[in-house]
BALONU-283441 format. One line per 5 residues: number of its first residue (from 1); their letters; for each residue x, y, z of N, C-alpha, C, O. Coordinates in steps of 0.001 Angstrom, whole numbers, m for minus. Each point is the difference from the previous one (the first is absolute). Last residue first. Layout:
<nodes>
NUM = A = X/Y/Z/X/Y/Z/X/Y/Z/X/Y/Z ~ ...
</nodes>
This chain:
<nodes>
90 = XXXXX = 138904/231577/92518/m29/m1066/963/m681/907/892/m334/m374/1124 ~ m1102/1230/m5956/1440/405/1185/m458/m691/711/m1170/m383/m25 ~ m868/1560/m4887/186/m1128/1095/774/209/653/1036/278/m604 ~ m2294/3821/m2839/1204/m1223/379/m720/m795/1707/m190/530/1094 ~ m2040/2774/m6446/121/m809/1646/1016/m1047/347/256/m1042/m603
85 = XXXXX = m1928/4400/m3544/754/m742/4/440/39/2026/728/681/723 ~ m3542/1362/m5229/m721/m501/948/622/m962/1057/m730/m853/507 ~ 2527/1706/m4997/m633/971/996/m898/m690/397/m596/m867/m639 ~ 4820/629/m3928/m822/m922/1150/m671/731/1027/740/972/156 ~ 3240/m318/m2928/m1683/1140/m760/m1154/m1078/770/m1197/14/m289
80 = XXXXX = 7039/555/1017/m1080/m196/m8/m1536/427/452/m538/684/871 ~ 5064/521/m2496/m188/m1382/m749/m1267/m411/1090/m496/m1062/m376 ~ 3143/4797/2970/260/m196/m897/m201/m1845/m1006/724/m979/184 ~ m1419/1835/4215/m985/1096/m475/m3/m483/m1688/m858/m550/m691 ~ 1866/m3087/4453/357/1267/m474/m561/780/m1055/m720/m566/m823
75 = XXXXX = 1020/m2778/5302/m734/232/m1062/328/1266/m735/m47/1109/532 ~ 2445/m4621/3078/m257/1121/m374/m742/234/m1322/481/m538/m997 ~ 632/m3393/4081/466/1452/574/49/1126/m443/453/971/606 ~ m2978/m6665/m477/536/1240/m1050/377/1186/1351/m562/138/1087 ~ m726/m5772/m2247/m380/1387/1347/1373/954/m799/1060/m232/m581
70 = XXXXX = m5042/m3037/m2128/1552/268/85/128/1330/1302/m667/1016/198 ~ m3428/m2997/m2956/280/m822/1397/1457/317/89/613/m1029/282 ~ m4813/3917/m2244/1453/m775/m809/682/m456/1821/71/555/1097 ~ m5458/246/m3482/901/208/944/1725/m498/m118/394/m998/m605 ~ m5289/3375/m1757/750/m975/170/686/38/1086/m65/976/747
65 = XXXXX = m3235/1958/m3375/m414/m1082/804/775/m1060/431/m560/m1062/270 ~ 1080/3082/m4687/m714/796/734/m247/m1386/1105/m181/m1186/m273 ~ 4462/45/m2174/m1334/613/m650/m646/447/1289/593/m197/1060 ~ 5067/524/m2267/m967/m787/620/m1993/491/m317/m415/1099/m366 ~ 6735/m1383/m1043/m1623/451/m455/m1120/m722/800/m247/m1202/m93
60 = XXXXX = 5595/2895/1629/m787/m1814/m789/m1343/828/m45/m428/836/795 ~ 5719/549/m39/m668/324/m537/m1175/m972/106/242/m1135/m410 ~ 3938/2142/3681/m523/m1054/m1150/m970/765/m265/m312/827/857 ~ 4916/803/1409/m1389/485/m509/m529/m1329/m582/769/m618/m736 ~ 2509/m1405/3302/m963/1125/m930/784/699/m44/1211/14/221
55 = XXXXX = m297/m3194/3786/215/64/m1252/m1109/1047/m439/m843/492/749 ~ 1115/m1266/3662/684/771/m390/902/140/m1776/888/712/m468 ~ m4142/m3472/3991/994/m266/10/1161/1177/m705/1210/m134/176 ~ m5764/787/m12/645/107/1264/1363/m485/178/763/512/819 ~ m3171/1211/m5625/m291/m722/1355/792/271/1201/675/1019/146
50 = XXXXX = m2367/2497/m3479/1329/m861/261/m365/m752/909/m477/393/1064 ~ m2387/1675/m5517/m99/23/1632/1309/m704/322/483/m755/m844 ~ m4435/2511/m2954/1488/234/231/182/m191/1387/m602/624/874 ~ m3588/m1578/m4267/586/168/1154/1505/m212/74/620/m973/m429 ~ m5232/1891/m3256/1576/m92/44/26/200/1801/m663/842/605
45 = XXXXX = m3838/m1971/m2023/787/712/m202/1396/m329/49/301/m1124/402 ~ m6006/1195/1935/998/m1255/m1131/1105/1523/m579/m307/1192/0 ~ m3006/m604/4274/m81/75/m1460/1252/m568/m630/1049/340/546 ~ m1562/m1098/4512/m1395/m195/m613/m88/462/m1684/m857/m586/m661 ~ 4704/m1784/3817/m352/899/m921/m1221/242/m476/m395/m679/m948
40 = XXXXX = 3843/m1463/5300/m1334/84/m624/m110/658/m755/342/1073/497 ~ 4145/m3904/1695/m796/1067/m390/m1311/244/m747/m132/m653/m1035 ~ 3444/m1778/5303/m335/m2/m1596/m530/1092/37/m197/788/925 ~ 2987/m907/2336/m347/m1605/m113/m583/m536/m1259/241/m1052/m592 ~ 2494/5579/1886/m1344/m593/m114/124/m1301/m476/644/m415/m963
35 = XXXXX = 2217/4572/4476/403/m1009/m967/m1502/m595/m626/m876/145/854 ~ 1223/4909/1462/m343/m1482/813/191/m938/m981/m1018/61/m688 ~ 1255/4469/m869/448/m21/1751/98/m1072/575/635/m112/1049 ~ 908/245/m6335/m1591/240/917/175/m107/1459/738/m828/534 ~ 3305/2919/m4231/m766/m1795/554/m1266/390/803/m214/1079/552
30 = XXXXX = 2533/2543/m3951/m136/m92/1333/m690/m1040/219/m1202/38/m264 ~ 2317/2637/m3522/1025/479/475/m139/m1309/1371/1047/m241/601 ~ m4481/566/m4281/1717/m485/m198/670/190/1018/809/m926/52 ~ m6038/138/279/1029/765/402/1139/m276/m207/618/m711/792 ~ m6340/m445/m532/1068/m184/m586/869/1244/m549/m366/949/m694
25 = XXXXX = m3289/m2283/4143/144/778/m655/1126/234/m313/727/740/664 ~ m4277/m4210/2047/1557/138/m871/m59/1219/m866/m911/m32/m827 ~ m2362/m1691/5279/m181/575/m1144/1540/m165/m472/812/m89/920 ~ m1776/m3533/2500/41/1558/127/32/83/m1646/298/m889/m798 ~ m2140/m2773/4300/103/107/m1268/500/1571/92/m591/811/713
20 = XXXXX = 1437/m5189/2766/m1043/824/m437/178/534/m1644/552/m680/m865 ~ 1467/m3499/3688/m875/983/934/m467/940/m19/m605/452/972 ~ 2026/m5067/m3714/323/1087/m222/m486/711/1830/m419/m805/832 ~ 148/m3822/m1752/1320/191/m939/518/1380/m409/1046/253/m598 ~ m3337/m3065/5183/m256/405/m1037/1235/588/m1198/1202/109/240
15 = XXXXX = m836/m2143/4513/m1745/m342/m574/m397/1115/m968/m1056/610/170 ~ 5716/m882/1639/m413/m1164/m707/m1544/164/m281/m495/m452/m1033 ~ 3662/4559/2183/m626/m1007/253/m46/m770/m551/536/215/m1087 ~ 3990/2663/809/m1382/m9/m503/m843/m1376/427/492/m1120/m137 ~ 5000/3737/503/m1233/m502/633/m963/58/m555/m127/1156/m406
10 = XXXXX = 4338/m335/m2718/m804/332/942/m962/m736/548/m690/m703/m739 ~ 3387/1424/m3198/575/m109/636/m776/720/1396/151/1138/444 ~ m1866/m3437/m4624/m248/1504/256/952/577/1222/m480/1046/437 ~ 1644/m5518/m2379/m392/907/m951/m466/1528/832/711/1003/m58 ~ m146/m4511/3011/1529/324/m950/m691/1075/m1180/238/1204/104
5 = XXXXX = m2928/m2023/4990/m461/m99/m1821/1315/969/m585/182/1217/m24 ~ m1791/m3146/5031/950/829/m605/165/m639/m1952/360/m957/m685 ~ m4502/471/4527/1229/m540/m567/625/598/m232/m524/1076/287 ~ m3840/m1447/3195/1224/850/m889/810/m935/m579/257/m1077/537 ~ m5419/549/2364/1375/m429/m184/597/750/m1181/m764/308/m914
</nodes>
């Protein structure tokens, strides 16, 4: 079964909260091909990212191994020293 999910403005299953993991290689000029549900950081760091709703740049310090539960459209190069950086997609 499908819903239509207001935030990611889009169809997405119910039996789960993501459907995979793609690499992020953070980019001023350009939103991620596929919106993220959250995000994974395996080394701790400055992350620069615009959510989805379209406020930012926010800035937020995160430690090695984390995850930031905000669905985001763009990670950006510029401000952040964060790596190892994976997006959750529907």
């Amino acid at each position: 079964m499908k819903i239509y999910d207001e935030t990611l403005k889009m169809n997405r299953a119910l039996d789960g909260t993501f459907g995979g993991m793609v690499d992020v290689v953070p980019n001023d000029a350009a939103d991620l091909p596929v919106p993220a549900v959250k995000l994974y950081v395996e080394t701790g760091g400055a992350l620069t990212v615009t959510p989805l709703n379209g406020d930012g740049p926010v800035t937020v310090q995160v430690p090695d191994f984390s995850e930031l539960g905000l669905n985001v459209a763009r990670v950006h190069a510029s401000g952040t020293t964060a790596a190892g950086i994976k997006a959750y997609v529907v």
